[in-house]
N, C-alpha and C positions, 0 to 999 in steps of 0.2 A: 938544260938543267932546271933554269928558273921554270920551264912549262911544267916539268915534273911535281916541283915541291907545290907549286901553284896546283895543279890536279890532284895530288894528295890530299893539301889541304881542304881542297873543294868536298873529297869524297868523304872526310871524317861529316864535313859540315854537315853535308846532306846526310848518311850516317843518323846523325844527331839528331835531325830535325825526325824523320822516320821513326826513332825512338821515343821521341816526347811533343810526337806529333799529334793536332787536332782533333780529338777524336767525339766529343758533343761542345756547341756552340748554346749557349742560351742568355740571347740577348746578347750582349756584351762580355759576359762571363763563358772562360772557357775552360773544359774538363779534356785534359791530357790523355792521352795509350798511358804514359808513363803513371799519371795519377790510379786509373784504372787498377794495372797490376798492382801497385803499393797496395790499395785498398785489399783487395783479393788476396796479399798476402799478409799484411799486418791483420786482420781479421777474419783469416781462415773463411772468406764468401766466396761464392762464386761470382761469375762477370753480371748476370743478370741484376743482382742485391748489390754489388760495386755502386756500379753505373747509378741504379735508385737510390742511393745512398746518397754520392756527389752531387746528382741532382737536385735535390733536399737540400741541401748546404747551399750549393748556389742561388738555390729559389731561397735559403735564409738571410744569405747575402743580398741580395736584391730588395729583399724586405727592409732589410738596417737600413741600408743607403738612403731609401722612398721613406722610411720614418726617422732616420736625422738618428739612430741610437747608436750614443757610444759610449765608452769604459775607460774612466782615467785611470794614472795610476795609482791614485791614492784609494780609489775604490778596489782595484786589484789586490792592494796591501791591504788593507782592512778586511779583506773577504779572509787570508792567509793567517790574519793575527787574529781573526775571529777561531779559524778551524785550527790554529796552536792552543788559546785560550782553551777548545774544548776539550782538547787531548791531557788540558795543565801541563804545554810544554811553552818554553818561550818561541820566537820565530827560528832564533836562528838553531834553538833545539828541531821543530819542525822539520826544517829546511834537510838538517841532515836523517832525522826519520826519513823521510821521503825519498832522500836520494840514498840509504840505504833499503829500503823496503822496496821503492819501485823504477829507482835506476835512474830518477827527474835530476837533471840541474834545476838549479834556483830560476834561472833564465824561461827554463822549460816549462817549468810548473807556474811561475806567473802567466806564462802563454795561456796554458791551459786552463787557468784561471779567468783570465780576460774573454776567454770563449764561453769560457759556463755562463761567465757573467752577462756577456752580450746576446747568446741565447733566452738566457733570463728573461731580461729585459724587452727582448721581441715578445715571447711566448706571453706573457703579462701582457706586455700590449694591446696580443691579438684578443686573447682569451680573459680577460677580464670585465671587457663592456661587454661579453655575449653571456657572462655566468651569472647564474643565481643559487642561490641555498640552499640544499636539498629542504624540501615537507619535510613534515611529520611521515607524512605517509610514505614517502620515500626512505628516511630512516628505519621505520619500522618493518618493511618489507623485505630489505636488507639483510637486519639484524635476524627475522624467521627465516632466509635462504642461508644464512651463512652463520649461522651456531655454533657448528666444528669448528670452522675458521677463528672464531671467536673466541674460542677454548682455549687457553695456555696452563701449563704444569705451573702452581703454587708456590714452588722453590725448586732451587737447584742446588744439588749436594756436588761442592768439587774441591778439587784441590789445584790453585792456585800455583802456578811453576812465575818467578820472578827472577830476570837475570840484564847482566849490563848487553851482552852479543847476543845477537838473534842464532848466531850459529850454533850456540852452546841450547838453547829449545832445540832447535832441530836435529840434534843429534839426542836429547831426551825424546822428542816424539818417535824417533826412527829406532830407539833402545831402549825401553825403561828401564833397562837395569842400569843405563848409563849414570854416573853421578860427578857432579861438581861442585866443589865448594865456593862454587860463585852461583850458584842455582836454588835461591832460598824457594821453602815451600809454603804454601800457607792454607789447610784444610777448613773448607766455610761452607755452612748452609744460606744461601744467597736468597731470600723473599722474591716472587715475582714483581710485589709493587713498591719495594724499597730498593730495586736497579734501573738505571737507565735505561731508556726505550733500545737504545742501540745495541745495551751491553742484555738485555733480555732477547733481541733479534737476534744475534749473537750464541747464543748460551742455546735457544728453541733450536736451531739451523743445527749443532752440532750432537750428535747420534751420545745415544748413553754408552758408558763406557769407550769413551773416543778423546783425543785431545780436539782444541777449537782452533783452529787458524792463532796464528801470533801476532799480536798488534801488539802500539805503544804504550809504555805503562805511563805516561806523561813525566814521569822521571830522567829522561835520555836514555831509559834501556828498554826491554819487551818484556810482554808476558804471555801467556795463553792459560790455558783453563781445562783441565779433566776433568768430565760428566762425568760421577760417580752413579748418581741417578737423577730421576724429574719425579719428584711429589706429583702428589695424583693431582689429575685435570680438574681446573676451576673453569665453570661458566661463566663467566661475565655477565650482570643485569644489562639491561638496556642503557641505562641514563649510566653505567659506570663504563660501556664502551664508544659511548656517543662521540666524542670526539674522535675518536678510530672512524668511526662508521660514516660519521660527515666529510674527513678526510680523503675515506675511500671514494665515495661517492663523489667528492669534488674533482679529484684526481682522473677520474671515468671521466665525468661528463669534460672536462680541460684537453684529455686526451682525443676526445670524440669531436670538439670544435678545433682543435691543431690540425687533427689529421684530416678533417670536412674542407680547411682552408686554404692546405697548400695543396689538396685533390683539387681542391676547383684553381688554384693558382696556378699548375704546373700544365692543365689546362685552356690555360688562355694565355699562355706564354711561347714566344717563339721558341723551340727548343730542336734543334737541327741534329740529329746526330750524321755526326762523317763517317768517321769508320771506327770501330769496338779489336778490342786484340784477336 
């Protein structure tokens, strides 16, 4: 009887090991079958975009370790009381936005925070003693390829939906004839250059005669936005999109020595794969 439970037990073991079994070795870091599928299924990729994906990450890991970077948690807090400040919510307002809009516990979303932040902190590392300022002439070549791009509508004519539940928006977007006397309205022509960059990012991305996705109104409840219309297109001069245009252009070339560094890193790394699901 004891051989029996004993061989049982043996077979879950093995079992187990076969399921979150070694599937890439790199260095001292290893990449799971189990991690594999997670990947493949939390982000709708296939096994080949998986696998490069994990890779990355552990070639990011390896990087933290070799340069000493790390993330307290007072830094993790203040990144969180920065991004409530901006929404004009408190934290522990925040806290509950997020875990109503995107399902996080507090626990969760500091996680995901300490990552941003330790990514950060690599990605600056690498890429900062290799960057320089875009020219003149670099700006200006830019700005002649990318005009359209450049171009945003003058204002935005909309009618503001404001309410305490996100559910009570989503049953106005999915009805307008729905009404509730907790759903105040409020009809505004909104200037291009007197809104936030976000709340203009925002307002462009969503189609005329359409509602806008529903965010926080920094009050503890939500709002969204009906494009009545978009005022006709304004060009932008040169010297009033220049900061867009340095941006852009920093963000390329930051992008083009990330991805130059860990190509040559993943490269000259022992990187073993075992077996793939």
């Amino acid at each position: 009887m004891i051989k029996i439970v004993f061989l049982l037990v043996l077979s879950v073991v093995l079992s187990a090991k076969v399921y979150d079994g070694v599937a890439v070795v790199i260095q001292d870091e290893v990449i799971t079958l189990y991690d594999i599928k997670e990947q493949m299924k939390q982000n709708h990729i296939d096994q080949k975009s998986a696998v490069n994906f994990l890779i990355r990450r552990k070639l990011e890991d390896l990087e933290m370790k070799k340069r000493h970077i790390s993330v307290t948690q007072q830094e993790v807090y203040n990144d969180i009381k920065e991004l409530a400040k901006r929404n004009k919510m408190s934290v522990s307002e925040f806290y509950d936005a997020v875990r109503e809009s995107n399902g996080l516990s507090s626990d969760e979303l500091q996680k995901k925070i300490k990552e941003k932040l330790l990514t950060q902190k690599l990605y600056n590392a690498i890429a900062m003693s290799m960057m320089s300022e875009p020219t003149q002439e670099e700006i200006e070549e830019f700005y002649t390829l990318h005009k359209s791009e450049l171009t945003h509508p003058s204002a935005f004519d909309v009618i503001i939906y404001d309410a305490p539940q996100k559910e009570l928006l989503q049953k106005q977007q999915k009805n307008p004839m729905f009404y509730s006397s907790e759903i105040a309205t409020n009809e505004q022509t909104l200037p291009f250059n007197r809104i936030s960059p976000e709340l203009a990012s925002l307002l462009e991305q969503t189609p005329q005669n359409s509602f806008s996705p529903i965010v926080p109104n920094g009050k503890g409840g939500f709002m969204c936005f009906y494009i009545k219309s978009k005022a006709s297109a304004q060009e932008g001069s040169l010297e009033s999109v220049r900061p867009q245009i340095i941006n852009a252009l920093m963000a390329k070339k930051r992008q083009t020595i990330l991805s130059d560094y860990f190509a040559h890193l993943r490269d000259n790394v022992d990187i073993r794969i075992i077996r793939l699901p």
